[in-house]
C-alpha positions as CSV (number, residue, x, y, z in Angstrom):
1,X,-5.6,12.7,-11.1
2,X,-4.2,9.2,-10.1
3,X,-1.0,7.8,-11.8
4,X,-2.9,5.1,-13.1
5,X,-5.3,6.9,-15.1
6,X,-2.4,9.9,-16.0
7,X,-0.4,6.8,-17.4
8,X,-3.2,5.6,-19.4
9,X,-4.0,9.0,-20.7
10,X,-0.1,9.4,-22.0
11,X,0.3,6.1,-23.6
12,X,-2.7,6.9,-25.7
13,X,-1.6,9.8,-26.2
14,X,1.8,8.2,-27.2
15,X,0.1,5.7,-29.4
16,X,-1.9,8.4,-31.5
17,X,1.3,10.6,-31.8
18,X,-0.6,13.4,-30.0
19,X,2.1,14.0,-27.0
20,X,2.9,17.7,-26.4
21,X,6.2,19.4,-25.4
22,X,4.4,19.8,-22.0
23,X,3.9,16.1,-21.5
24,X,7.5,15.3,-22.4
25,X,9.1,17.1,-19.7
26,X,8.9,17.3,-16.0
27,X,10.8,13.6,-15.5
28,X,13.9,12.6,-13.5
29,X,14.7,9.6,-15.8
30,X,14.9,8.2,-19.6
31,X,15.2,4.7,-21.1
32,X,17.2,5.4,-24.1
33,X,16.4,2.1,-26.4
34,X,18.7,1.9,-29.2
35,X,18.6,-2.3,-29.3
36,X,16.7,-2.0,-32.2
37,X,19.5,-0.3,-34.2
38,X,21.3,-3.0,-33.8
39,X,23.3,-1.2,-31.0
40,X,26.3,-3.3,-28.4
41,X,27.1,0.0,-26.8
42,X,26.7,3.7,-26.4
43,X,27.2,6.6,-24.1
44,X,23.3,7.9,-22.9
45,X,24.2,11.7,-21.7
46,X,21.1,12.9,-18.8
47,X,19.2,15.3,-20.5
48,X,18.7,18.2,-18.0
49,X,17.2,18.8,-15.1
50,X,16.7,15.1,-15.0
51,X,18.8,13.0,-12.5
52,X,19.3,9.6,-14.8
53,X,18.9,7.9,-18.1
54,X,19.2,4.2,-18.8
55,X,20.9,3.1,-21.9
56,X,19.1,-0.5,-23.5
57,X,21.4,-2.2,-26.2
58,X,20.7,-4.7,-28.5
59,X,20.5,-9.0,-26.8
60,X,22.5,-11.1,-28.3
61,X,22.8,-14.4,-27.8
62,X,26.4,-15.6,-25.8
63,X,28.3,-18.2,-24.2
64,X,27.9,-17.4,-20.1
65,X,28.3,-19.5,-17.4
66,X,25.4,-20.4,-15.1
67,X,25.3,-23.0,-12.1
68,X,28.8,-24.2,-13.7
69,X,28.0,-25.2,-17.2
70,X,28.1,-23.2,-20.0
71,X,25.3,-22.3,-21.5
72,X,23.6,-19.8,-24.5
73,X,21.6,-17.3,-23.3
74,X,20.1,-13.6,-24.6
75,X,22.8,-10.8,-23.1
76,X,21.9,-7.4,-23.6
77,X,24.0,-4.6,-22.1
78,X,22.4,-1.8,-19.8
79,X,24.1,1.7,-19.4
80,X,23.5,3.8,-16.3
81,X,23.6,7.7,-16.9
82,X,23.5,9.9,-14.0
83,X,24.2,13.3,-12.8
84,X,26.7,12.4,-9.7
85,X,25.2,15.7,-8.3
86,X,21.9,14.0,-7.8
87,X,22.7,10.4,-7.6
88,X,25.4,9.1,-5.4
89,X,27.6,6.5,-7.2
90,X,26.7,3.7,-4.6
91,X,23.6,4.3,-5.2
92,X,23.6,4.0,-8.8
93,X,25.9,0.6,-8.6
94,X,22.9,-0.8,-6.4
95,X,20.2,0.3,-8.9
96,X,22.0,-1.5,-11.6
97,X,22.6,-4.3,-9.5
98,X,19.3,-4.3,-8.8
99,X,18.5,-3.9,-12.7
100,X,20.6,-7.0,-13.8
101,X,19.0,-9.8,-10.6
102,X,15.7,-8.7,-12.0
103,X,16.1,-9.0,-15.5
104,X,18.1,-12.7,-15.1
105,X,15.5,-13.7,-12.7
106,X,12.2,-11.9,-13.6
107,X,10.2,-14.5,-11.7
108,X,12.2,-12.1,-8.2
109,X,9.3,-9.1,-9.5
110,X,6.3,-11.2,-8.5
């Protein structure tokens, strides 16, 4: 089966509440979303045998410098879980790296 049509068959499935155990496991990383909780921060802990799992916090809007001026803009904070067994430290600092340019710049993804 092709990724595209296995996606499409598990967001449906995610949609109509009809996932089973069997299609919840088998992955190397989670997005943990607890923004809508109202959430600034928490430790995400990699559920086993998977490699990473990405915290998502709440945005709020701050005060941040950009090109020199200060400006308002939507801030969220991102927290990178990994097991260091799996995932190299560097490598993790780049994929958050990575993570932030894309998410200040989405215009970078096309």
């Amino acid at each position: 089966m092709d990724i595209h049509r296995a996606v499409g068959e598990l967001a449906r499935a995610a949609r109509d509440n009809t996932l089973s155990p069997d299609d919840l496991t088998g992955g190397t990383c989670t997005i943990s979303n607890l923004g809508m909780y109202g959430c600034d921060h928490f430790t995400p802990i990699v559920n086993p045998p998977e490699a990473t799992i990405l915290g998502v916090c709440r945005t709020v809007d701050k005060a941040v410098v950009i090109d020199g001026k200060i400006v308002i803009a939507p801030m969220m904070n991102v927290i990178l879980g990994y097991d260091h067994r799996v995932v190299d430290g560097a490598l993790a600092g780049l994929i958050t790296s990575r993570l932030r340019e894309y998410l200040e710049n989405p215009l970078l993804l096309l």
